[in-house]
C-alpha angles and dihedrals in degrees: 000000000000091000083059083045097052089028086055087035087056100047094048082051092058090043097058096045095051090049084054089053095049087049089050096049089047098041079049098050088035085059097038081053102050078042097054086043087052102051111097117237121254117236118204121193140190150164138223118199111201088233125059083218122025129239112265106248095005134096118265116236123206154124132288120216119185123170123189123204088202121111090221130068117267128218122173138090147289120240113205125194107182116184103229127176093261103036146308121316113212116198123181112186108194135214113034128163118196118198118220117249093010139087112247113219130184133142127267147175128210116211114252110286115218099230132215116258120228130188111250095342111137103199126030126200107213107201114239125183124202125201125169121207120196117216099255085066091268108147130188127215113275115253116227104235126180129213113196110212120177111257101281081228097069124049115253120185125198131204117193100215107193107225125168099190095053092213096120096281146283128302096258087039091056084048094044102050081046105058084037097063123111100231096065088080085056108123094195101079087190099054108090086161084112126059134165110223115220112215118204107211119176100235090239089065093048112120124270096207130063095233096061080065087064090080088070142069093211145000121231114204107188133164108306095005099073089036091057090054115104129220092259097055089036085063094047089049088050092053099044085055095056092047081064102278118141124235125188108188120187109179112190094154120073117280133223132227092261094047091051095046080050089058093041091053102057088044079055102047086047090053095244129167089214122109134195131230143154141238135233087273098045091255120146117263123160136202127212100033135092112293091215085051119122099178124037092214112203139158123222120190106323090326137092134245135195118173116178109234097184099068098154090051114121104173101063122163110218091184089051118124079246091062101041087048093052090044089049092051089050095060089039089236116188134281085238095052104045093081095058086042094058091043106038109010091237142086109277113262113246118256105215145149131264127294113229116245137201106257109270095020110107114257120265121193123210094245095067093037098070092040077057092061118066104259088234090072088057086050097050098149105242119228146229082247091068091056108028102081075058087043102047086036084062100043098042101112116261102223086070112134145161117236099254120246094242090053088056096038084057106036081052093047095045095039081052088052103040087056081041135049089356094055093046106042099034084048090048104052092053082042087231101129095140091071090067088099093057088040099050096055093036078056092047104051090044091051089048087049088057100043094052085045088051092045086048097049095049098035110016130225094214122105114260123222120181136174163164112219103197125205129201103190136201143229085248092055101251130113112272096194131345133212126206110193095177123173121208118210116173135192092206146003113303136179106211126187120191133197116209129181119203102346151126116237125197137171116227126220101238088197109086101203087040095107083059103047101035091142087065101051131100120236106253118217094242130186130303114226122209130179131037101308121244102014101056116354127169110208106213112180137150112225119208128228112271090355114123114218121197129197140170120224109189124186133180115220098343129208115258088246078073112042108003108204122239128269086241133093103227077185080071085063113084128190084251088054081070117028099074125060087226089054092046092054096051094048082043094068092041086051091051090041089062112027092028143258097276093067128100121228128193132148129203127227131166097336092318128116115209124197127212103157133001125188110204083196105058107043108046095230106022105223122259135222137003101261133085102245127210080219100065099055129077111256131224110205114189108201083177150329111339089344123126149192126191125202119184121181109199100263119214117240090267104046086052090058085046096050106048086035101058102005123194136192096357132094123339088333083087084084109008122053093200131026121190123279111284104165086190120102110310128078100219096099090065090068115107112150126090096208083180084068110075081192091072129075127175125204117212115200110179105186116186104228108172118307080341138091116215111209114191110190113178118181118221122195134190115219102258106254 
C-alpha cells in the first residue's frame, strides 16, 4: 500500500512538473513574440541615379528604392540633407508608402547641386544623408549615401542610352555612344582629360516628364529600347527636344503604329518633307529623303533629330563622313567647325599669332599652346556665379535710396527745438509747465514716427521682388521653355513659401568669384524643398533683411497659367523681315504696335547686334554699337594647368539677354553654339544662336510688365543652300 502511495506521490510530482514546463515554454514564446511585435522595423533607403556620374549644373534623375523589414505598411517621408558648395540643401519628398517584405521602387529627381570644385580632380563625391519619417513622428536613423558628380571644373557629357537588357548595350548601341561622344572631335590624341559617359537606363525606369531628361546631354533609341518606351514617355522625350534636347533614334525591330506616328511627328514638327512608313515586316522606310541617307538630320524646335533609315544594313561605317556629320548636328556644333569635321573628324586648330616668349627660351605659338591644354579645361562649363553681381546690379529696384544728410541734420534741429525753446517758453506762457512731462514723450514718439516714414520713403520697408521672365517660342506659337531669374529684396525679414507646378527650382550664387574662392565663403542657409520634384514642390525659405536672394525657375512646355504667350504670330515674322534696315523698321513698328512702345527690340546675326527699338528705361545701360565686343563678355584667363582667373566686367540688362543667349568666346560655346536643356545653375543651357550661321537670325523682345521684364526670343532659321 505504501509502494501505490510513493509510486501516486511520484507521478503527481511529474505532473505537475511537466505542466510547469509547458507554463514556462509558453510564458517564454508568449514574451519572444510581444517582443518581436515590439521591435521596430528597420527602413533602408537608396537611391539610383540614371548616370553612374551626374550631369555638371543639371538635376540628377534616378530611382528610389526603400525596403522595409515591418510586417505593416509604412506612410510617411523622406528627409534629404545633401552637402553642396554653398550650404546645405535640405529636400523632403512627401508621401511615400513603403510596402512590408518588398522593395519599393518610384522614380525621383534631385535639384542641381552646386558641386565643389577641386583642383585637378576628375571626379567629386558630393555627401548625401536619408531619413525616413513615418507619419506617427517615428524616425529612422538617417543612411549615409554618396552621388559622384565630374569635377565642375572640367566639362562632363551624358548619353542615356535605353537598354533593356541592361548588359552595356548592344552592339550598334556600343558603336553608336562611341561615335557619338564628344571627344572624338578632340584634336589633341593625347588629351583623355574629356570623356562622354554613356548611362544604361532600362527603358521602364526612363523619365515621364520632360524635365527628368534634363540630367542628360542625348537620348539613344536603339532596337528594343525605343520599342520598350511607352507613349507617355514618348511625349516627354518629344517636349524636352523641342526645348532644345537631342535624340538619335535607330529602329531595327519592328515598330508599332504608335512608334511610327512618334517619328512622323517630329518630321512634322521639323517641317520636313520626309515621311515615315513601314515595311511588310514592320521595319522603318522613308519617302521623300536621300536613298544613300543613313540618318534622316532634323531639327525640331530648338532641338536636334537623327533617325537611322538604313536599318538592315549590316555593314555601317561609324567613322563614315555620314557618321561624323550626324554626330556633329547632334551636339549642335558650330557653322565654322563642320568643314574640319567632315575632313578630318576633329574641331579646326586655331590659327593664331605668336606667343610671346621669354628671350632664350624656344618659340611657342598659340596654336600649339592651347593643343597643349585638355580640352576639357577650354570647355569648363561656366556658371550663374560669373553673371549674377551683373544680374542682381540690373533687378535692385531702382527707387532705392539712402535718407540724405540734410533730412537727418533738420528732423534732429527741429526735434531739439521743439524739446527746447518751444517747450519752455509755449509751456510758459500758458503757465502749464507741468505738463512738459506729457509734451516731451507725446514729441518723441511723433518725431520717431517721422523719421521711420522718412527712412521708409527713401529706402522702403516693402519686400522687393524682380525679374526676367525669359520665353523660347515656338513655330506654333507656344512657349517651348521658360526661365524665371527673380531677385528677392526684402525690407525686412520675411518667411516665403512658394508652389510650383512642373517645374525646376535652383538657388543662385549671388557672389561672382564664389566658384573660385570657395574656401573663403560662408554656408548660406539656402531653400527647402517638399514635395516630388518636379512634379509638385513647395519652396520654404527664410529671407533675410537687405540681403538680395537670386533663383532660377526653369519649365518645359508650361501651362498657360505660367507664361501666357503673346497676342501676337512671331510665323508672321520672315528672315527678310529682318535682314534690311528698311525691313527692320518697319517690323519694328508692328512689334511696338503689339507688345508696346516701352519694349526694346533687337535681333543677332553673324556676330552683329541690330537695334529696332531700345527702351533707356527699361535696361539700366542701352546697349551700344552693332558689333559683338570682347569687352562685353566675361573672360577666362588660364595662367596654367586647371588654374583659373575670372574677370567680369558688370554687364547692362541688355548685354546680359545677348550674352546667354549667343555666347562667344566662353565655355563649350568655343565649339558648340547650343547644349541640352539643364535648368540648374549655369546659364549654358540659355544659349540658342549659332552667330558663326549667317542662315540664323534670333529676335529679342524685351516687354516691362510690372516689377518684370518679359523677354520674348524666337529663333529663326534658312534652309542651308
Amino acid at each position: 500500500m505504501n509502494e501505490r502511495l510513493v509510486f501516486h506521490h511520484n507521478r503527481m510530482i511529474r505532473r505537475k512538473l511537466v505542466a510547469l514546463l509547458f507554463i514556462a515554454v509558453a510564458g517564454l514564446m508568449s514574451l519572444s513574440s510581444t517582443t518581436a511585435e515590439a521591435a521596430p522595423p528597420q527602413v533602408s533607403t537608396r537611391f539610383v541615379p540614371l548616370s553612374p556620374r551626374a550631369r555638371a549644373a543639371a538635376p540628377v534623375s534616378g530611382i528610389w528604392e526603400v525596403i522595409s523589414s515591418g510586417s505593416e505598411l509604412l506612410e510617411g517621408e523622406l528627409r534629404l540633407t545633401i552637402k553642396g558648395l554653398n550650404g546645405k540643401q535640405v529636400i523632403v519628398l512627401t508621401d511615400v508608402v513603403v510596402t512590408p517584405g518588398t522593395t519599393t521602387r518610384f522614380r525621383g529627381m534631385l535639384p542641381a547641386i552646386d558641386v565643389p570644385y577641386f583642383g585637378s580632380r576628375e571626379l567629386v563625391q558630393v555627401e548625401m544623408s536619408v531619413q525616413f519619417v513615418a507619419n506617427d513622428g517615428t524616425e529612422f536613423l538617417p543612411e549615409p549615401a554618396q552621388l559622384m558628380f565630374r569635377n565642375p571644373s572640367l566639362q562632363s557629357f551624358n548619353i542615356c542610352i535605353a537598354d533593356p537588357h541592361m548588359a552595356g548595350g548592344t552592339a550598334i548601341e556600343r558603336k553608336l555612344a562611341q561615335e557619338l561622344a564628344f571627344e572624338r572631335f578632340n584634336p589633341n590624341p593625347a588629351d583623355n582629360s574629356l570623356g562622354t559617359a554613356p548611362a544604361h537606363v532600362a527603358p521602364r525606369d526612363l523619365p515621364n516628364d520632360p524635365l527628368g531628361y534634363c540630367s542628360f546631354d542625348m537620348l539613344l533609341l536603339a532596337d528594343e529600347g525605343f520599342v520598350e518606351t511607352d507613349a507617355t514617355q514618348r511625349a516627354a522625350i518629344a517636349k524636352w527636344v523641342a526645348a532644345g534636347g537631342s535624340l538619335c533614334v535607330v529602329p531595327r525591330t519592328s515598330l508599332g503604329a504608335s512608334h511610327l506616328e512618334f517619328l512622323n511627328q517630329l518630321a512634322k514638327s521639323a517641317d520636313s518633307d520626309i515621311i515615315f512608313v513601314t515595311d511588310a515586316d514592320g521595319r522603318l522606310s522613308a519617302s521623300g529623303a536621300d536613298a544613300q541617307a543613313e540618318f534622316a538630320l532634323l531639327r525640331v524646335g530648338l532641338g536636334r533629330v537623327a533617325i537611322g533609315l538604313l536599318p538592315d544594313k549590316s555593314d555601317r561605317n561609324p567613322g563614315s563622313t555620314q557618321f561624323r556629320e550626324m554626330a556633329a548636328f547632334l551636339w549642335k556644333v558650330k557653322t565654322e567647325q563642320l568643314n574640319s569635321i567632315r575632313e578630318s573628324g576633329t574641331f579646326r586648330k586655331n590659327q593664331i599669332s605668336q606667343v610671346p616668349n621669354n628671350q632664350g627660351q624656344p618659340r611657342v605659338f598659340e596654336e600649339d599652346y592651347q593643343l597643349s591644354l585638355p580640352l576639357a579645361e577650354s570647355l569648363a562649363t561656366s556658371r550663374a556665379s560669373e553673371w549674377s553681381e551683373s544680374l542682381v546690379g540690373q533687378l535692385m529696384p531702382k527707387t532705392f535710396r539712402f535718407v540724405p544728410l540734410w533730412l537727418m541734420c533738420g528732423l534732429l534741429f527741429v526735434f531739439l527745438l521743439a524739446i527746447g525753446p518751444l517747450d519752455y517758453f509755449l509751456l510758459g506762457a500758458f503757465k502749464m509747465r507741468k505738463m512738459t512731462w506729457i509734451l516731451f514723450p507725446l514729441t518723441s514718439f511723433l518725431f520717431a514716427y517721422i523719421t521711420v516714414a522718412a527712412a521708409n520713403a527713401y529706402m522702403g520697408v516693402t519686400n522687393e521682388t524682380h525679374a526676367y521672365e525669359i520665353l523660347d517660342m515656338g513655330d506654333d506659337g507656344n512657349v517651348l521653355r521658360a526661365n524665371r531669374l527673380e531677385l528677392h529684396y526684402n525690407g525686412a525679414a520675411e518667411h516665403s513659401e512658394t508652389e510650383l507646378t512642373d517645374a525646376l527650382f535652383t538657388p543662385l550664387d549671388t557672389s561672382a568669384t564664389a566658384f573660385y574662392q570657395h574656401r573663403n565663403m560662408q554656408e548660406e542657409e539656402l531653400p527647402v524643398l517638399i514635395g516630388r520634384i518636379p512634379q509638385q514642390v513647395t519652396v520654404v525659405q527664410d529671407i533675410p533683411q537687405w540681403t538680395p536672394r537670386l533663383s532660377r525657375r526653369f519649365w518645359i512646355a508650361p501651362s498657360k497659367k505660367v507664361a501666357t504667350p503673346p497676342k501676337f504670330d512671331f510665323a508672321t515674322v520672315t528672315i527678310a523681315d529682318l535682314e534690311s534696315p528698311q525691313s527692320r523698321a518697319q517690323l519694328a513698328i508692328k512689334l511696338q504696335s503689339a507688345f508696346g512702345q516701352q519694349c526694346s527690340i533687337f535681333c543677332l546675326n553673324s556676330k552683329r547686334v541690330h537695334t529696332l527699338a531700345s527702351n533707356s528705361a527699361l535696361f539700366s545701360n542701352p546697349l551700344v554699337g552693332d558689333t559683338y565686343g570682347n569687352n562685353s563678355s566675361p573672360r577666362v584667363n588660364y595662367t596654367g594647368p586647371n588654374t583659373q582667373h575670372l574677370n567680369v566686367r558688370r554687364a547692362s540688362g541688355d548685354e546680359f539677354v545677348r550674352m546667354i543667349s549667343a555666347p562667344t568666346d566662353i565655355s563649350a560655346f568655343k565649339f558648340v553654339s547650343q547644349v541640352s536643356p539643364a535648368g540648374g545653375w549655369s546659364f549654358d543651357d540659355l544659349a540658342m544662336l549659332d552667330i558663326n550661321n549667317p542662315n540664323e537670325w534670333l529676335l529679342i523682345i524685351a516687354q516691362p510688365r510690372g516689377d518684370d521684364i518679359v523677354i520674348y526670343r524666337k529663333l529663326y532659321q534658312r534652309p542651308d543652300e
